[in-house]
N, C-alpha and C positions, 0 to 999 in steps of 0.2 A: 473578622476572624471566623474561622471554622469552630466547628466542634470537635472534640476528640476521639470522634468516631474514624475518621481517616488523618490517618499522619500526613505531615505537610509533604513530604516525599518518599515518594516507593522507589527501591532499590531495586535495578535488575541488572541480570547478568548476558553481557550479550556472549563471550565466552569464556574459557578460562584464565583470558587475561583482562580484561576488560565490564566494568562494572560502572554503572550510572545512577543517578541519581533526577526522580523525574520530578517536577514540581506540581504540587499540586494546585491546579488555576479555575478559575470560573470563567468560563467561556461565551456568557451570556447568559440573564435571565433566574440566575440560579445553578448553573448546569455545571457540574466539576469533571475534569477529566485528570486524570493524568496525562499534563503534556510531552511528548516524545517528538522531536524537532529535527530530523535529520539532514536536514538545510544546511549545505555550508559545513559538515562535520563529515570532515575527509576522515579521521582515524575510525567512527563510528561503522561509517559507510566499510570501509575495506575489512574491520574486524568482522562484520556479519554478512558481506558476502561471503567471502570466506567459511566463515561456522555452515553460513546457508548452501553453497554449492557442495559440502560434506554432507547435509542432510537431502538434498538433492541427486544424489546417487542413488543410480538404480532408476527415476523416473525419464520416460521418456517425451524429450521433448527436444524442438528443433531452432527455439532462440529464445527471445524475451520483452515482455511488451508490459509498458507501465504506463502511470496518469502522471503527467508535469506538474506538481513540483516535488513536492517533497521526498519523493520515493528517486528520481532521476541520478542524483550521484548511488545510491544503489544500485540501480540497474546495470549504471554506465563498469561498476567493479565487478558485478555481476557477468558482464559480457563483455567485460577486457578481450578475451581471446576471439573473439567472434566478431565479424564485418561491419554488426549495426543491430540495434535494438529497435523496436518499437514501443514510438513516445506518443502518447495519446494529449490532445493539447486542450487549453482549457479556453478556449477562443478562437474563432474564425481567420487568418490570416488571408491576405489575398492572391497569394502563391501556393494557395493550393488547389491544384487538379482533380475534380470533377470528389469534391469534399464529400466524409461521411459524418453523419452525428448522431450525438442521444444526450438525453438530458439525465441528471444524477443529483442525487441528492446526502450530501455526509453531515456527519453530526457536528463537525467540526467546520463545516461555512453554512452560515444565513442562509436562505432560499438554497432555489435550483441551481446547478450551474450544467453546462454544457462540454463535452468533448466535443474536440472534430479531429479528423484526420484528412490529410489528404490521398489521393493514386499513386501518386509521386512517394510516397513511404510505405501506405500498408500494399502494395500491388506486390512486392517480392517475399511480402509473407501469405499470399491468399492459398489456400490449400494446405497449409504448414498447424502444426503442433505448437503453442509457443506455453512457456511458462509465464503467470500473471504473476508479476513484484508489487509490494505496493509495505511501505511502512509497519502499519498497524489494521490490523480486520476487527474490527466492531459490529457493527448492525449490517454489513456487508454490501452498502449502497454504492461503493464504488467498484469492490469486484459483478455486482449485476449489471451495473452500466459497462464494462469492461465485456463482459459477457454479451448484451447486446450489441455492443458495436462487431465484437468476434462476430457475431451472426450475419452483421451486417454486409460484413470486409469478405468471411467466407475462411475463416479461420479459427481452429479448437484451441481452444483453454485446457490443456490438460491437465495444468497443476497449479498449484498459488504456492507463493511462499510469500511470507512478510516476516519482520523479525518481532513482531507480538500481535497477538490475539488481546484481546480488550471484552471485558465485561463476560461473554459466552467463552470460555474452552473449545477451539474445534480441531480438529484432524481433517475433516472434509465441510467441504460447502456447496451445498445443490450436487451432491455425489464427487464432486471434486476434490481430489488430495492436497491437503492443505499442510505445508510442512511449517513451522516458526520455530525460533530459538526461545519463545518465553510467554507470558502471559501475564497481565493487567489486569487490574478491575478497574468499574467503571463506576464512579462516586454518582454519576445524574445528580437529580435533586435530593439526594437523600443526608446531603450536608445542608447543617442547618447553620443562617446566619447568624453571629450575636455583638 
């Protein structure tokens, strides 16, 4: 068990219909997060693209590009209206054409892992504005790796959106406008076991 310094679960509000309850988990080693899981949760996904493309007005941007897995039914509500998103994948596949990568590191998996993309998906975004999606922004190791592959591919990040910030409050990241419907903190090891 924890200590009573963090409640077992933090309530947030994705909008004003719509309220959750996160649990709170050790992730390894000590390390608590609040987990936020948006895998599989079709009502969560379409309530906060929605909130999100309302707070995304006004920003200019020309489609939307995210990391597989957990952010992807986001995306996918995100860019209903629109031809295709771009999905950054978290392994090598052998159908892809002339591959890009970069290695990333989040608080939420062991070690490094890897994106790659192929020609075959990022070549109709290279020159293009895109908005980066992604869950939850913490220590921001997935929007950097995101960022570098953009560099890679030859494509601007103009904005982020996620639907919580985690541990730091931001509005911007490395000067970029960072829109979210909510905010987190982040327990680390500062729950003690008993």
């Amino acid at each position: 068990m924890h200590n009573s310094k963090w409640p077992s679960f933090w309530k947030i509000r994705i909008d004003e219909e719509l309220e959750i309850e996160l649990p709170l988990v050790d992730i390894g080693d000590g390390f608590y997060i609040y987990s936020f899981d948006m895998t599989g949760e079709s009502k969560w996904n379409r309530h906060a693209a929605q909130a999100l493309k309302r707070k995304l007005e006004g920003y200019s941007y020309d489609g939307f590009v995210t990391v597989q897995t957990k952010s992807s039914g986001l995306c996918q509500e995100l860019a209903r209206d629109m031809d295709c998103y771009l999905e950054l994948r978290k392994s090598y596949k052998p159908f892809m054409r002339d591959p890009k990568h970069v290695m990333v590191k989040s608080i939420t998996t062991h070690g490094e892992q890897e994106l790659w993309v192929g020609r075959e998906k990022y070549e109709r975004f290279q020159g293009k504005k895109l908005c980066f999606v992604d869950d939850v922004v913490s220590t921001g190791g997935t929007v950097d790796a995101a960022l570098m592959m953009a560099k890679e591919i030859g494509l601007e990040i103009s904005v982020i959106a996620c639907v919580l910030t985690e541990g730091e409050e931001r509005i911007h990241y490395r000067g970029i406008p960072l829109v979210s419907l909510g905010h987190i903190p982040l327990p680390g090891k500062n729950v003690d076991n008993k």
